[in-house]
N, C-alpha and C positions, 0 to 999 in steps of 0.2 A: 511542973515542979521538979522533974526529973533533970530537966535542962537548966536549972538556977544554978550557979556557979561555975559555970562548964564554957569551953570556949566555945565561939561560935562553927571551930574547923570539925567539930564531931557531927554536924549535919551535913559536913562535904565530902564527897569520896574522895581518899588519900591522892589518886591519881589526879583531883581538879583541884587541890589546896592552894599550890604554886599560881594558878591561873587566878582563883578565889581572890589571894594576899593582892592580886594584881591590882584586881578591879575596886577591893578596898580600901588601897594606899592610894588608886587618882581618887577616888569619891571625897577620903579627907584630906585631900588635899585642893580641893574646890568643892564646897560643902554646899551642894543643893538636891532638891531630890530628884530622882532619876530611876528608869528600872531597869533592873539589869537584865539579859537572858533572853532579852527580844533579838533574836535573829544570833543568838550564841547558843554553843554547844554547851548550857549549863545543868548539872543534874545536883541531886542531895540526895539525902538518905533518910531512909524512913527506918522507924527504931530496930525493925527485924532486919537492917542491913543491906535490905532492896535497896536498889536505884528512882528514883523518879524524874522526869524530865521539868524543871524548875523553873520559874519567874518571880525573880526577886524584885521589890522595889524600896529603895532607901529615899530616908527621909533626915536630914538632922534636927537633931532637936535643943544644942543651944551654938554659941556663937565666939564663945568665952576662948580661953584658954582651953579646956578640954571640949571638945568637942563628939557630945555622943549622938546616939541616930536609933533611927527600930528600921526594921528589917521585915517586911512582909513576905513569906515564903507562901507562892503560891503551885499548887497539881498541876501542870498543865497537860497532861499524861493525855486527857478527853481531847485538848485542842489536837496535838503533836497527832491522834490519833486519828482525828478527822482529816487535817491535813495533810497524812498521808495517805489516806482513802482518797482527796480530791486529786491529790500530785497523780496518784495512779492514778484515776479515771481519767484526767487529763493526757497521761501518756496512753494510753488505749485509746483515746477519742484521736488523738495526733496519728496514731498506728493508722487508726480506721481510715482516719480522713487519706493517709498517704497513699493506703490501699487502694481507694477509693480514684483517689486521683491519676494513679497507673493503670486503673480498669479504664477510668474513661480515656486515658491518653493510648494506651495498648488497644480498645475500639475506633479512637479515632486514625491510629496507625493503622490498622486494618481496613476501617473504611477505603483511606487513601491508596490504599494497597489494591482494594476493589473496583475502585472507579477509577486507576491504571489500569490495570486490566482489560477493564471492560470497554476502553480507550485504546487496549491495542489490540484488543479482538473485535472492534469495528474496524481500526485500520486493516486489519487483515485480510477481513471479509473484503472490504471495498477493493482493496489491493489485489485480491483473489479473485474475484469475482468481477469484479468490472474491466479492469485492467487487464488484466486475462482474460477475460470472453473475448474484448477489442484486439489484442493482439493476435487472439485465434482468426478471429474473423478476418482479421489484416491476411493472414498466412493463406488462410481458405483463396482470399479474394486470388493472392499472387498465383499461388497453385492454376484456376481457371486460369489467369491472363499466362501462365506458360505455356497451357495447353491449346489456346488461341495462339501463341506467337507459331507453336511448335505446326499447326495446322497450317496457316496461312503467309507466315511472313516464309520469304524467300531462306535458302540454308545459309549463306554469310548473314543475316540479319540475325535469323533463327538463334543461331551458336555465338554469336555476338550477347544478344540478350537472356537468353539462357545462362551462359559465364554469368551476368548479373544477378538476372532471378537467384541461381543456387547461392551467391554469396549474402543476397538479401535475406532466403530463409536461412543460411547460417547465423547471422543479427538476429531473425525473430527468435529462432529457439533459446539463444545464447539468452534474451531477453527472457521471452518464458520462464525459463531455467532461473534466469533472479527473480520475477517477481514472487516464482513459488517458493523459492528461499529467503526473503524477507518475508513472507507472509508466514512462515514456518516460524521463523526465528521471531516475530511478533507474538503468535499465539499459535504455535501447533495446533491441528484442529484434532490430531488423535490424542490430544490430552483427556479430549469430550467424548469422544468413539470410543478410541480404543484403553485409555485408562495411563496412570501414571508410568505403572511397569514399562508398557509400551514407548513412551514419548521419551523415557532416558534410554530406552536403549535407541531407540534413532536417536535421540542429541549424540550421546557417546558413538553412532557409525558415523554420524556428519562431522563430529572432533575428529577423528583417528583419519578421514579422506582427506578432510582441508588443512590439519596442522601436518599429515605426516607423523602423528606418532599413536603407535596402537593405541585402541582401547579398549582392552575388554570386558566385556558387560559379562557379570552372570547376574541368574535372579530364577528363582522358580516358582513366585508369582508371575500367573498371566493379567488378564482382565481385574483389572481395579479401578474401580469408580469410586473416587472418594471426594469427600466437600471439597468445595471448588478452590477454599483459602487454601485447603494443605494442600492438594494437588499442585498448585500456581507456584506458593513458596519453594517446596521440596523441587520444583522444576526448574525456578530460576537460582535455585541458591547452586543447583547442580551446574547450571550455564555459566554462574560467576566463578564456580571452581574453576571447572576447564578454561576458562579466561586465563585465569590465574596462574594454571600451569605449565599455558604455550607464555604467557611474557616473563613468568620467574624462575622455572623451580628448573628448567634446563632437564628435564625428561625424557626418556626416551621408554617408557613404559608403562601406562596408567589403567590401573585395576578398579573396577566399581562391582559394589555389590549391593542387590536390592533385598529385604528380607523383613521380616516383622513377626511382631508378638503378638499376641493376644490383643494388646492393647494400642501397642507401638510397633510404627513403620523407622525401618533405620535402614541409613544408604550410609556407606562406606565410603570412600574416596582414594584410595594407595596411588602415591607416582615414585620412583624410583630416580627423583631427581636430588638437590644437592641440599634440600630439606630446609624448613622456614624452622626460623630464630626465633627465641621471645622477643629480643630487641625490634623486629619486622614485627610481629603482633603486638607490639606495642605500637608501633606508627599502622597502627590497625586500617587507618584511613586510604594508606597506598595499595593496601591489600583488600578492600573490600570487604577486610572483616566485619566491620560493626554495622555494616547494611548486612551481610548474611545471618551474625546474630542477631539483628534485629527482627529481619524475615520471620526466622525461627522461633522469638518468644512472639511476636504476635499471633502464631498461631499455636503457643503453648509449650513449644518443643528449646530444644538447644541442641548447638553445634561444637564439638572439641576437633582442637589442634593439635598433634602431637610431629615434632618433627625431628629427624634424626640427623646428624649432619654426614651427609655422602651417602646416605642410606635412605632419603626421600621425607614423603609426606603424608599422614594418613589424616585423614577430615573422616570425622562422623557423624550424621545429622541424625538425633531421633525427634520424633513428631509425634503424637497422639494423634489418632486417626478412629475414623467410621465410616465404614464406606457404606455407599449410598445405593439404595437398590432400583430397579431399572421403575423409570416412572417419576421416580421422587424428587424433588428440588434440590442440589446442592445449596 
């Protein structure tokens, strides 16, 4: 009764009037019924001034010259309200599943990470071990037959074959000498003895001999045995720095440091070369970037770049870490 004489714009908020006029002036202007407010932003007002979230549906009711209608004003306040309880659960369920699907992609990137590994610590071994026992044994054999030439062949023969023998064991050692350095640079085996602290400071003497440019290690960790993921990554993400340093950064100084928290192991990386660009971390791919961060979120961790220009490079890798006590399975 309150509403008898009254226009219909005092059930619309002032601010949706303009849009209201809208949808009333097409309605008669092609007079059939229809509702409004499906999939629009429609509200009304309820006597104390509140807002509600509205579904109208018109209907006309003659065909004449004047042409009137009734107007069903329906709450939908219950739907509006369900339906954002599904919208959200539906983004939660989306979250979840994405989580979901970077655990199992971040386990399968680790796996693959594993069974490389364990692909180049067989190579190693065989490389070490086999091939190197043969080449000993080759060297063993030459040895005897010098000591037979040097006994029995005449001295022009003697000194003749001798000048050969010593330049053949020059070949074997030089031999030796790489197969123990491929078999290093596959899987150092003091990664397993003697622990990670260990195996970056030999990578960092074997950088500073073969490139020519210092390296100095500090670290006041000794002995650390930790799971075999962080140990491998934190090892080769260190191997693809120094890479990095001798073909870009034009160095002539490169400081590593090894250190940890409670929780986290952080290696350091300083060169005093001519310092990487964001536009060079952005073509991440020339620089091996996004295989060393990748390294590092598979096993939890991240890696920052920060570089100065003429003032060098500083990389710092942190990891979560547990180290593993003697007996136990990495």
């Amino acid at each position: 009764n309150e509403l008898l004489g009254k226009k219909v714009e005092v059930l619309i908020p002032p601010r949706l009037r303009t849009h209201h006029q809208g949808h009333r002036t097409h309605f008669f202007a092609e007079p059939k019924s229809r509702p409004m407010g499906a999939g629009l932003d429609l509200w009304c007002l309820r006597k104390d001034g509140s807002e509600f979230p509205a579904e109208i549906s018109l209907s006309p009711l003659g065909m004449g010259e004047e042409i009137s209608a009734t107007a069903a004003i329906r709450d939908i306040t219950d739907r509006k309200r369900m339906e954002d309880q599904l919208r959200r659960a539906h983004d939660e369920l989306e979250v979840r599943v994405e989580q979901r699907t970077a655990d199992v992609r971040r386990l399968a990137g680790l796996h693959l990470q594993m069974v490389r590994e364990e692909e180049r610590t067989s190579i190693a071994r065989e490389i070490h071990d086999d091939l190197g026992q043969y080449l000993t044994a080759l060297r063993m054999d030459l040895s005897a037959l010098e000591r037979k030439v040097v006994a029995e062949a005449s001295e022009k023969v003697a000194t003749e074959l001798l000048r050969r023998s010593r330049a053949m064991f020059q070949v074997l050692d030089q031999t030796l000498e790489v197969v123990r350095r491929i078999s290093a640079q596959l899987r150092p085996t003091m990664i397993d003895e003697l622990g990670i602290a260990a195996a970056l400071e030999w990578q960092a003497g074997e950088f500073g001999r073969r490139s020519g440019i210092p390296c100095h290690y500090q670290s006041e960790l000794k002995h650390m045995a930790l799971d075999h993921e962080v140990s491998t990554a934190v090892f080769r993400i260190f191997q693809e720095l120094l890479t990095n340093i001798t073909r870009h950064a034009e160095a002539t100084k490169v400081d590593v440091e090894l250190k940890k928290t409670e929780e986290t192991l952080i290696l350091r990386v300083h060169d005093n070369g001519k310092g990487v660009t964001e536009a060079e971390l952005e073509r991440a791919n020339s620089l091996g970037v996004i295989g060393m961060r990748e390294r590092a979120h598979l096993v939890g961790g991240k890696i920052d770049f920060v570089g100065k220009p003429g003032k060098g490079t500083t990389v710092t890798l942190q990891v979560p870490y547990r180290e593993v006590k003697e007996g136990e399975h990495s």
